[in-house]
N, C-alpha and C positions, 0 to 999 in steps of 0.2 A: 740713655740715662748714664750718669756718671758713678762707679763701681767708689764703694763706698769706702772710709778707711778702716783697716784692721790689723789684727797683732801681728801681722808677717805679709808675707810676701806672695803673692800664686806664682808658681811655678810650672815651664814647660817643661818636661819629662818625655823621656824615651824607652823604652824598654823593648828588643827581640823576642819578636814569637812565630814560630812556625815560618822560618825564613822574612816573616814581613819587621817592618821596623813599626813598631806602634806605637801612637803619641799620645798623651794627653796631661792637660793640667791637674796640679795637685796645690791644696792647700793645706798647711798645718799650723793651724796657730801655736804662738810662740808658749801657750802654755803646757801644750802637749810633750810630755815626756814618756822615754817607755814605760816607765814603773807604775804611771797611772790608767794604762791597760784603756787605750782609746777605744771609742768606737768609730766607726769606719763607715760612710754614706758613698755609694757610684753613683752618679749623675748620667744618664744615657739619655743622650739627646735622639732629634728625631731624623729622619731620611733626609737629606738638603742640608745640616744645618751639619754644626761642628759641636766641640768641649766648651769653647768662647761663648758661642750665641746660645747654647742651654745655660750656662751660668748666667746671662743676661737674661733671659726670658724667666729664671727664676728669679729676678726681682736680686741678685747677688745676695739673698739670702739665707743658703746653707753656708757660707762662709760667716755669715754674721753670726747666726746658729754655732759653728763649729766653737768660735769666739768665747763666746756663754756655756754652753754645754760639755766641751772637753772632747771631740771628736774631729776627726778628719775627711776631710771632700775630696773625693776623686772626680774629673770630668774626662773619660777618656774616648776620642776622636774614633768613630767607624771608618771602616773599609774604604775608603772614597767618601765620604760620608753617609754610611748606611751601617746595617745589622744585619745580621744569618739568624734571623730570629724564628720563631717557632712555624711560618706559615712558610706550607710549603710552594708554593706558587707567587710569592713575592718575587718579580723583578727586578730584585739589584744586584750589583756587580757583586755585594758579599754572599748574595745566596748563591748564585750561578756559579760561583770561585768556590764555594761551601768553603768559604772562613771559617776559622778556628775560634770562632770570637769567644764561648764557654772557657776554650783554656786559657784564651788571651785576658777574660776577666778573673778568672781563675788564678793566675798567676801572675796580677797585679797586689789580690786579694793577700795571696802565702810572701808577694815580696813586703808590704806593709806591716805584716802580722809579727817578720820576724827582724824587719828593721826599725819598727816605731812599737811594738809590741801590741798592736792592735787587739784586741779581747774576741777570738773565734765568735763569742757570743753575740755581739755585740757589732755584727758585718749587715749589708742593708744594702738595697738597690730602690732606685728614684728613675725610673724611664717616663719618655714623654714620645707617644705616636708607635713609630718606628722602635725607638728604645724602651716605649713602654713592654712593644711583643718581645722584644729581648730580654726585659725582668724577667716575663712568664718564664721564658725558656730557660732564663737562669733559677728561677723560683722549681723547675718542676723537675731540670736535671741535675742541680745543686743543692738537692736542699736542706743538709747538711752546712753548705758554705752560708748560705744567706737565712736569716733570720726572721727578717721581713722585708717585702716589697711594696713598694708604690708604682703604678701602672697609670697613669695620663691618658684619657684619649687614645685606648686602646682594648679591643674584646678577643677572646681566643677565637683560631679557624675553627670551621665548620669539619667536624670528621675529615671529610675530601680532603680540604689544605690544610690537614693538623699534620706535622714536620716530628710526631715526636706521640708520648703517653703521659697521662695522668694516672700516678700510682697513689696510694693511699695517704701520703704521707709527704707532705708540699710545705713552704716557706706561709708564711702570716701574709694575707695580700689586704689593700688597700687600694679601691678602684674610682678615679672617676672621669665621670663620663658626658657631654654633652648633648642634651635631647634634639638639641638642633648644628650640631658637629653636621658637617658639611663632606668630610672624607669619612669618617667611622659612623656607619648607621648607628642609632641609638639603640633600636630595634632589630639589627643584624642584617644581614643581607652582603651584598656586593659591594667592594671597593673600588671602583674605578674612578682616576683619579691620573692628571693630562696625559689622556689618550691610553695609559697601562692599568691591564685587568691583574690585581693583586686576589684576587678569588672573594669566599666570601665567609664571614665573620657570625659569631654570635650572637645575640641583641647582648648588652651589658649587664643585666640583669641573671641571663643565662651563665655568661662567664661567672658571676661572682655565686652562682648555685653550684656550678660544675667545682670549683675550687673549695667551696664550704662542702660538698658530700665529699671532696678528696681526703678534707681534714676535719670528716667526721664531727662539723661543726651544725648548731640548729639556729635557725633563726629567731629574734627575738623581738617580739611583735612587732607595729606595724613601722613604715617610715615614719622620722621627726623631721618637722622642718627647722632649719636652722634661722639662727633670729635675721633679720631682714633691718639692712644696716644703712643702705642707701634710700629712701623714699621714691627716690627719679628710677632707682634699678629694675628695669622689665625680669629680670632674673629671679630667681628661687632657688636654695638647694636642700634636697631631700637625704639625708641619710637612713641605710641600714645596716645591720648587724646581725653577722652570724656568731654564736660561742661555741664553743668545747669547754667545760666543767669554768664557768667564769671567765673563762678568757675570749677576747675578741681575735676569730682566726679571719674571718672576713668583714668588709665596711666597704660598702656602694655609696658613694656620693654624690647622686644624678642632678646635673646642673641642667635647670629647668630653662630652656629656650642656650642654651651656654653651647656655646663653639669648640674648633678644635685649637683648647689651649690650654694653657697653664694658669689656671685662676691662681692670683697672687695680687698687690694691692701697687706696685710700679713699674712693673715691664710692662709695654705695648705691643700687640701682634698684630699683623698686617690685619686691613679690615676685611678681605676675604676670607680669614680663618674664623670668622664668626665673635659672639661676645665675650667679654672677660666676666664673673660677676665680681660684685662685690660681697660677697656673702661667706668667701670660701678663702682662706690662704692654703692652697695646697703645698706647698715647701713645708708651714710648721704643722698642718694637721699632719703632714708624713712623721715629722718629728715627733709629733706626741706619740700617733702609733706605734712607731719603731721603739716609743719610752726613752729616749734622751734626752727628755725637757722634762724641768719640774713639774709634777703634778698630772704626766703624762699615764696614769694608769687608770685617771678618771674618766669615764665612757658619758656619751652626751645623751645617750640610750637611757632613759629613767625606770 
């Protein structure tokens, strides 16, 4: 698909961390000045893939977002293409290396804040797969830096391969998940996935309870289904909702028969990663979450 036009420019960037050089794109549209105290979205892509091909699989839609709303896209490139995310028995060259990635997103976070004056408040992470368990990991040792997170097609380890602790007091998460995801059980279990045992995982459901008793949130009645937009679409999606005194600290969004991807309405993912629905933009439901878009504090929860 062809990247669509807008007020500036996406940009390669480089920045040193922990002896490695680390790269990734950055967009800031032309309206963003420091005085009007941005907010700030990371884009973390998944194992295999780069900064490039997550911004394309999001439909190059938080740039359009950034556009309209007054914020800034980060998409920054993993280790070889991977994360040092929360499981500890993941097989990639970042875990085995135990990268620095926390600092390295850490201090992409403190170089924007005090170059473009990003608003502390106002910082967010967007993972998909692989970089979805990298939000967590940032959501749970961060959580002071991030605000809120979005998590793709991705559930916490299981005790065994949890890399880390949930303490009472975590970033706002937004989860969702496919019932028929082909690499991340729906229901938890084992990841194996061409020929490497990544151990084994949550059902999704779990995750997003484990996160709601961290931040002291309850849940509020049952799932809604979301209105159903395509007639031909085998898909469905269910949302739910945890609060803390009125606010949404958790939202499940189980994509009913839905693969491992990025629901969004024009990128394509291979057909082995399963279905897209139409039911779901996950780019701007992150955005209303995180409250960057207008009218973003209305919950779909009646």
């Amino acid at each position: 698909m062809k990247a669509p036009k807008l007020s500036a420019s996406i940009e390669k960037e480089m920045i040193k961390w922990d002896n490695y050089e680390r790269t990734y794109l950055s967009y800031v549209p032309r309206s963003v000045v420091k005085s009007s105290k941005p907010g700030l979205i990371i884009v973390l892509h998944g194992s295999g893939i780069d900064g490039d091909r997550i911004r394309q699989w999001t439909g190059y839609e938080f740039d359009q977002m950034a556009d309209d709303h007054n914020f800034i896209v980060l998409y920054p490139d993993g280790y070889k293409k991977n994360w040092n995310d929360c499981r500890r028995n993941a097989p990639y060259p970042a875990k085995k290396q135990n990268i620095d990635d926390v600092g390295f997103l850490t201090s992409l976070v403190r170089k924007y804040e005090s170059g473009y004056g990003v608003d502390p408040q106002k910082v967010f992470a967007f993972g998909y797969s692989n970089g979805g368990g990298m939000a967590y990991r940032m959501a749970i040792e961060q959580p002071q830096l991030l605000n809120a997170i979005a998590a793709i097609g991705a559930s916490l380890p299981t005790p065994d391969n949890f890399n880390g602790r949930i303490d009472n007091i975590t970033s706002r998460i937004m989860l969702v998940n496919g019932t028929s995801d082909p690499i991340v059980p729906y229901e938890g279990g084992k990841i194996f996935f061409f020929g490497q045992n990544f151990g084994y995982v949550l059902s999704a459901r779990a995750t997003a309870e484990r996160f709601a008793q961290a931040g002291r949130a309850v849940k509020v009645k049952d799932a809604v289904r979301l209105p159903h937009r395509v007639e031909s679409d085998p898909s469905s999606v269910d949302q739910e909702v945890w609060l803390r005194e009125a606010e949404p600290v958790v939202e499940l969004y189980t994509v009913n028969g839905g693969g491992h991807v990025v629901p969004q309405q024009t990128a394509r993912f291979p057909r082995l990663m399963g279905t897209v629905t139409g039911d779901l933009d996950a780019p701007r439901e992150a955005v209303r979450f995180f409250k960057l878009s207008t009218g973003s504090s209305e919950m779909r929860v009646k």
